[in-house]
DRENGUNU-573272 format. One record per residue (C-alpha): residue number from 0; chain; x, y, z negated. Coordinates in steps of 0.02 Angstrom, whole numbers, plus 50000, padded with zeros to 5 digits. Layout:
// residues N
+-----+--------+-------+-------+-------+
: num : chaine :     X :     Y :     Z :
+-----+--------+-------+-------+-------+
: NUM :      A :     X :     Y :     Z :
...
+-----+--------+-------+-------+-------+
// end
This chain:
// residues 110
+-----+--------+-------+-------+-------+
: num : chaine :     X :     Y :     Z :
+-----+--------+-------+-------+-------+
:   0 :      A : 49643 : 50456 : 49782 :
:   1 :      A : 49780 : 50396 : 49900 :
:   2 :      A : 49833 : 50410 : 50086 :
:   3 :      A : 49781 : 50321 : 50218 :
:   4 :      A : 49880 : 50308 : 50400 :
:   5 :      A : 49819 : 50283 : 50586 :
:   6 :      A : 49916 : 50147 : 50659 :
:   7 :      A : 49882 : 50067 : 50819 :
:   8 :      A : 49790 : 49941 : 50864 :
:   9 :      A : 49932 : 49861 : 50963 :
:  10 :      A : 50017 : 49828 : 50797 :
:  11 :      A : 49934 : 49738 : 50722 :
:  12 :      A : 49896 : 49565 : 50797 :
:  13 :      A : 50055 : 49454 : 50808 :
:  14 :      A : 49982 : 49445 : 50981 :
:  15 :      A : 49983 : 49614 : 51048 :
:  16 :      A : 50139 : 49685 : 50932 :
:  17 :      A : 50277 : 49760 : 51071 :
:  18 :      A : 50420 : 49647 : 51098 :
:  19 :      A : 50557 : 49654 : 50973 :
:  20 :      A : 50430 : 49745 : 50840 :
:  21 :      A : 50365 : 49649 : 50698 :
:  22 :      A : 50160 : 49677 : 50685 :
:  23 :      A : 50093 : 49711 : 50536 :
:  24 :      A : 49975 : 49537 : 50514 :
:  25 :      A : 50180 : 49446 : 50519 :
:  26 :      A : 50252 : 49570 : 50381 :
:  27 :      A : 50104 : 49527 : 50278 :
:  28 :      A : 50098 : 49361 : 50316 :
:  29 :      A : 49926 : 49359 : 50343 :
:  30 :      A : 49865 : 49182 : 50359 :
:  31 :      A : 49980 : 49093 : 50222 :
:  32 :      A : 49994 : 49237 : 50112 :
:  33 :      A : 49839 : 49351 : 50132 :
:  34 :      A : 49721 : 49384 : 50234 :
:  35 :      A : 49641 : 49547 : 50343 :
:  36 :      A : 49506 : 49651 : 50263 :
:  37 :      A : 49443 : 49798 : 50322 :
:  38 :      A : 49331 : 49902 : 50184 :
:  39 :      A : 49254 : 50088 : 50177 :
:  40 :      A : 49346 : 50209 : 50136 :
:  41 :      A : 49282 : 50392 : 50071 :
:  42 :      A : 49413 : 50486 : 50185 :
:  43 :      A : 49373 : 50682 : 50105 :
:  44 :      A : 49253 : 50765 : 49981 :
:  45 :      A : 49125 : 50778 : 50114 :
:  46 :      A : 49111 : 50597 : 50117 :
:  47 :      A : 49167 : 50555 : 50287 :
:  48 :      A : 49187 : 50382 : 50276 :
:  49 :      A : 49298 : 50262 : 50378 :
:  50 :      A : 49331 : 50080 : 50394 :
:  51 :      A : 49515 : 50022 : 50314 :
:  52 :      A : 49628 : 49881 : 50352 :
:  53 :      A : 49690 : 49832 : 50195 :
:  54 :      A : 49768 : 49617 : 50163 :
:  55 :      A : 49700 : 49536 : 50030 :
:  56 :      A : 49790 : 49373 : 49944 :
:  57 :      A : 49721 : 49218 : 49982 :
:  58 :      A : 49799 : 49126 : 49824 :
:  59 :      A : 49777 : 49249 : 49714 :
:  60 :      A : 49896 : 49242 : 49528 :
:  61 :      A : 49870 : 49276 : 49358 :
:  62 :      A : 50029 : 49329 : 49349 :
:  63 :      A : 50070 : 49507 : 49402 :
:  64 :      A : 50200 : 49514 : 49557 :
:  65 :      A : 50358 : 49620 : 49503 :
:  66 :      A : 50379 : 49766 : 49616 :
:  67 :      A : 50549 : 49832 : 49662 :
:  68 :      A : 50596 : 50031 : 49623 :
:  69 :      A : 50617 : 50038 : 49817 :
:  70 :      A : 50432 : 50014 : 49839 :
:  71 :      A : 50392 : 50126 : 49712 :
:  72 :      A : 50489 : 50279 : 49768 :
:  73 :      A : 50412 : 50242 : 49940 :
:  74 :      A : 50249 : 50257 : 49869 :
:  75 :      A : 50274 : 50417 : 49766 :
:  76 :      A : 50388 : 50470 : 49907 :
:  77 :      A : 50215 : 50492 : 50019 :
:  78 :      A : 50101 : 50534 : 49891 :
:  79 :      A : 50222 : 50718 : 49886 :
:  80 :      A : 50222 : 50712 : 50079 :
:  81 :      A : 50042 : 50707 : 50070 :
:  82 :      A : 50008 : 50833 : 49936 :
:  83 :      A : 49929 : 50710 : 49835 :
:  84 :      A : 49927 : 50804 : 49627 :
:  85 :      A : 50068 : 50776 : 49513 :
:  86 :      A : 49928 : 50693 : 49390 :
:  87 :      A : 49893 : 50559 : 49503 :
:  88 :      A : 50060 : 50530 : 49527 :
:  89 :      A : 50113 : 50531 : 49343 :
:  90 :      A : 49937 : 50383 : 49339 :
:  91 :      A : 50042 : 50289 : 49459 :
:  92 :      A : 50200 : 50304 : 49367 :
:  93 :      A : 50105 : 50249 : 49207 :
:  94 :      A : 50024 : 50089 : 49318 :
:  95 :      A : 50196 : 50044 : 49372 :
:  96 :      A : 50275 : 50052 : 49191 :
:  97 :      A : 50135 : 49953 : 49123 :
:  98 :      A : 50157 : 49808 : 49275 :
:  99 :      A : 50353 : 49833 : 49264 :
: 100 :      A : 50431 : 49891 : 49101 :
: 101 :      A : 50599 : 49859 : 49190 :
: 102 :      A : 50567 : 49985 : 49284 :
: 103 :      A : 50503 : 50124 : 49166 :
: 104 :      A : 50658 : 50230 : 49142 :
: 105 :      A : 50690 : 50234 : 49341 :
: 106 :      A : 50518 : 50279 : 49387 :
: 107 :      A : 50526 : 50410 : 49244 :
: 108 :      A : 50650 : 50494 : 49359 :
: 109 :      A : 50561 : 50499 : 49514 :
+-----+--------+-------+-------+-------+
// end
């Protein structure tokens, strides 16, 4: 379960981003840092399935990445937009506390 967004094309490439945007391949760093993927996605419970961008790490650690309570409240902030169930949620609030125990007590809250 999650959401998934229709961007366009335009922003994507480095190449083709609008002047004075940032495209989503430089945010990502894709090319030192990770690299585009695109995978199937099961869009509904009919099983329309589409084709996702996702970036994947090229070096990838061991070590888990710390993730800041910003991110986290973004995340949670769209699941609500997007109707997504409080369960799932509350799964995503456990994933986070198990990654990031600093941030247990904030995410609690959200």
């Amino acid at each position: 379960m999650g959401c998934s967004y229709s961007i366009d094309d335009n922003l994507i490439s480095r190449k083709t981003a609008p002047k004075g945007s940032k495209s989503f391949d430089e945010i990502e760093g894709e090319g030192n840092n990770y690299r585009r993927h695109c995978l199937p996605v099961s869009c509904n419970r009919n099983g329309l399935i589409v084709m996702a961008l996702t970036y994947v790490a090229l070096k990838p650690s061991k070590r888990v990445k710390k993730t800041s309570l910003e991110y986290v409240r973004l995340i949670i902030k769209g699941l609500r937009e997007h109707n997504v169930p409080e369960e799932y949620i509350k799964e995503v609030k456990e994933i986070v506390s198990k990654h990031s125990p600093r941030l247990t007590k904030k995410v609690a809250n959200l």
